[in-house]
VMD Tcl script that draws the C-alpha trace (Angstrom):
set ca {
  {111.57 54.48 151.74}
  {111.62 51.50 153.30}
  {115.49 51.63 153.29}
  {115.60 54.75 154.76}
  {113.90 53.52 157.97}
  {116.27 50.82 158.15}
  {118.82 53.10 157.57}
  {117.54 55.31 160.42}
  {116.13 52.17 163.14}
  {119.50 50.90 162.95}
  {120.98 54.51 163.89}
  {119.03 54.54 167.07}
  {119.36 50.43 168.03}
  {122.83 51.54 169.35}
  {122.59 50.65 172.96}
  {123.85 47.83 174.29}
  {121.37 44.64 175.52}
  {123.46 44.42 178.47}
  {122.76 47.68 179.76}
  {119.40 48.02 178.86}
  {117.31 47.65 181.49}
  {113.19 46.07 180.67}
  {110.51 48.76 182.72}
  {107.36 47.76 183.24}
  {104.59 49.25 181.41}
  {102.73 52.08 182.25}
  {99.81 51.65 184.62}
  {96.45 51.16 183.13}
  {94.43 54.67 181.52}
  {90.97 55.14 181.14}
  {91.84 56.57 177.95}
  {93.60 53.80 176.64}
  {91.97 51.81 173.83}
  {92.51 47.85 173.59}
  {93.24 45.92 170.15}
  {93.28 42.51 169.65}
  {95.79 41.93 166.39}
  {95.98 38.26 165.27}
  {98.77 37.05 164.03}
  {99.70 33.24 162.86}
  {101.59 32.84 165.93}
  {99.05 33.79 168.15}
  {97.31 36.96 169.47}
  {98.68 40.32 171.08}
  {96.55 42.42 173.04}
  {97.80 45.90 173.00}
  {96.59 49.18 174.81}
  {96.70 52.10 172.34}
  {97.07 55.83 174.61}
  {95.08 57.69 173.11}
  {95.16 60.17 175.95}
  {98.81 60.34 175.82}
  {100.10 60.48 172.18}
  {96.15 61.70 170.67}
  {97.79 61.96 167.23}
  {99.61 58.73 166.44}
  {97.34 56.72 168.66}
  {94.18 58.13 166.22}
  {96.14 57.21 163.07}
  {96.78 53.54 164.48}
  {93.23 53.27 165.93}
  {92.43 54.70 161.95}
  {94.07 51.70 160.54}
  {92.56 49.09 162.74}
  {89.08 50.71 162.23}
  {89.45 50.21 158.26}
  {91.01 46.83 158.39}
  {94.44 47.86 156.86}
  {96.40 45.90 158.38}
  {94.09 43.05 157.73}
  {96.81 40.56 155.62}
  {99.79 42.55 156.23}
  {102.73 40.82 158.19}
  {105.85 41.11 160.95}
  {108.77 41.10 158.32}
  {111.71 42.25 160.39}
  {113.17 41.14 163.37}
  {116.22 42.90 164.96}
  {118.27 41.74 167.81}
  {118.61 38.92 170.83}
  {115.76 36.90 171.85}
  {114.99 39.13 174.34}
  {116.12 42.54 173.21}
  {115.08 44.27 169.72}
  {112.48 44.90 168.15}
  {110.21 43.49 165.35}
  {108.66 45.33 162.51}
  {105.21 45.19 160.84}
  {102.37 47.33 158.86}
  {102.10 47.78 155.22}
  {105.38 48.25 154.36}
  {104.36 51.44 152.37}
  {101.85 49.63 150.22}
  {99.94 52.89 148.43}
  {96.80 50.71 148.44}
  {97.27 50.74 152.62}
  {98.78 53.39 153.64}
  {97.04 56.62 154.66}
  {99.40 60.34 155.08}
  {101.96 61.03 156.79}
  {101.43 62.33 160.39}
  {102.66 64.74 162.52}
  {105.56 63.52 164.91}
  {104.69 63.21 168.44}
  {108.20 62.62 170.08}
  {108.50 61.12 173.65}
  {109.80 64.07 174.78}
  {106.19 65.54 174.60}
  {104.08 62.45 175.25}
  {105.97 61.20 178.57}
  {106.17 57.29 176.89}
  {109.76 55.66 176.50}
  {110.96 52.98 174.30}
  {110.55 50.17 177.37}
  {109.55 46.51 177.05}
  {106.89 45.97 174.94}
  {106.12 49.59 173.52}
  {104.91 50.52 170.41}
  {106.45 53.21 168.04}
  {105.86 54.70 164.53}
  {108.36 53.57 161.93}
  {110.23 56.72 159.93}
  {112.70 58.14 158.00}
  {112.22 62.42 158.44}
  {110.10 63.74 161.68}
  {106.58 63.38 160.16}
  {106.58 60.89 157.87}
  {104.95 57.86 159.15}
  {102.15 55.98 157.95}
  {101.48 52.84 158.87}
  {104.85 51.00 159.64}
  {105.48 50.42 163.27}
  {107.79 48.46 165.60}
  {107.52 46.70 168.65}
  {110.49 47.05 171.20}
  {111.68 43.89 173.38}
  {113.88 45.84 176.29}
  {114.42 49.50 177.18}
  {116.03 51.70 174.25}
  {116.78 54.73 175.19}
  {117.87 55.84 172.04}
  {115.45 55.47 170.17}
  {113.72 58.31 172.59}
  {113.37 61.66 171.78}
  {117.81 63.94 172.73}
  {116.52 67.61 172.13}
  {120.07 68.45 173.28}
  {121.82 66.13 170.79}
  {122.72 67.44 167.36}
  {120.75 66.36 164.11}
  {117.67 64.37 163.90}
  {117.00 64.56 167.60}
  {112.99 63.50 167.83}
  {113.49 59.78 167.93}
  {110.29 57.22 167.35}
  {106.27 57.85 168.65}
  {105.91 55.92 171.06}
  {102.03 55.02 171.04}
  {100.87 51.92 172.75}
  {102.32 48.98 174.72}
  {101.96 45.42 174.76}
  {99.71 44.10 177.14}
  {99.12 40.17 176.38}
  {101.04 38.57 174.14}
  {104.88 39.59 174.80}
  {105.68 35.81 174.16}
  {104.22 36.38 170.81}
  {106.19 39.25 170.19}
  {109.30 37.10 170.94}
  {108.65 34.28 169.26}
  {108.53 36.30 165.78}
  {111.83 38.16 166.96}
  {113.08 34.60 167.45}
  {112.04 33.28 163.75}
  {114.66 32.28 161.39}
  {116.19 35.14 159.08}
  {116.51 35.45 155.49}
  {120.50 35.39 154.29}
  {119.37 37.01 151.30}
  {116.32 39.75 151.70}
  {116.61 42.81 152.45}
  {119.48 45.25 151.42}
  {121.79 47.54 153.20}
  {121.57 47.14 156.99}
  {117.85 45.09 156.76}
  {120.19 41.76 154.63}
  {119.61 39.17 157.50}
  {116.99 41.00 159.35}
  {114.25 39.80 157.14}
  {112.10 37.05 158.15}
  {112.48 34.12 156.13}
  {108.64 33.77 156.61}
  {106.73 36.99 157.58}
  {104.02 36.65 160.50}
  {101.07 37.60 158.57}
  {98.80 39.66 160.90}
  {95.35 37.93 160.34}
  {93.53 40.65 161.69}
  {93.21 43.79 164.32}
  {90.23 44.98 165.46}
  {89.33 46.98 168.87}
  {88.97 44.38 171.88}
  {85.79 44.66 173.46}
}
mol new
graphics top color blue
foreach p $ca { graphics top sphere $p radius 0.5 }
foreach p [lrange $ca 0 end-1] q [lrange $ca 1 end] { graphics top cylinder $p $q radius 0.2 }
display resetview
């Protein structure tokens, strides 16, 4: 399973850095809930819209609330410094990982793949858990095409990075293994994964 995402993340990271442009985040919601996530680089503050994308936002919010990510890590890292994205959760650990969940695709929630957003990690439309990425830089296609041909939902976009961006780059930024990973993830793996200490709603 875990290849299969990396099979279909790499599919979508198809646009170039140079023409992707960063957005700034969406404006603050009264709906949105904060979580502080420490990591051993340092904390990230992120709001989770709830109000927005209700489905994937509850099954994040679900994972925070039961401490499953408690001990899990970044492992993957894809891209320049500044554009990419890095990848964390349980990496499909059965003792984590709750079911799947229904897709919510951006073309339905209004949220794009900009600076700092987070989306569900997935192989088929409704299969995430609890792998997610964070995106460094605007990729627009990893968005929802409903004109283009094939697997045309893209990622669920559900949150976005409000403190900690430097964080974010900084485990982009950390050296790669030469020899985890197979497929398109050999040299995306961290050599050392970021373990995420904890996440827990911010007060």
């Amino acid at each position: 399973m875990i290849r299969q995402l990396a099979l279909i993340l790499a599919a979508f990271l198809a646009v170039s850095p140079a023409l992707a442009q960063t957005s700034p985040a969406p404006a603050p919601d009264p709906a949105d809930v904060r979580v502080l996530m420490q990591t051993d680089k340092g904390p990230i503050v992120i709001a989770v819209h709830q109000g927005k994308a209700p489905v994937t936002a509850a099954n994040f919010l679900k994972y925070v609330d039961q401490k499953r990510f408690d001990g899990t890590a970044f492992y993957r890292g894809v891209g320049a410094p500044d554009y990419g994205f890095v990848q964390g959760g349980p990496q499909n650990d059965p003792k984590r990982i709750l079911p799947p969940i229904a897709h919510e695709p951006t073309s339905r929630t209004g949220l794009i793949h900009d600076d700092g957003a987070l989306s569900m990690a997935r192989y088929a439309p409704g299969s995430a858990t609890g792998d997610f990425f964070v995106v460094l830089g605007r990729m627009p296609s990893m968005d929802a095409h409903p004109d283009a041909p094939g697997d045309n939902q893209g990622f669920a976009v559900f949150a976005h990075v409000v403190e900690g961006l430097d964080v974010v780059k900084a485990i982009l930024a950390a050296p790669k293994s030469p020899a985890k990973g197979e497929g398109v993830m050999k040299g995306q793996m961290l050599e050392t994964p970021v373990t995420i200490v904890s996440a827990r709603r911010a007060p």
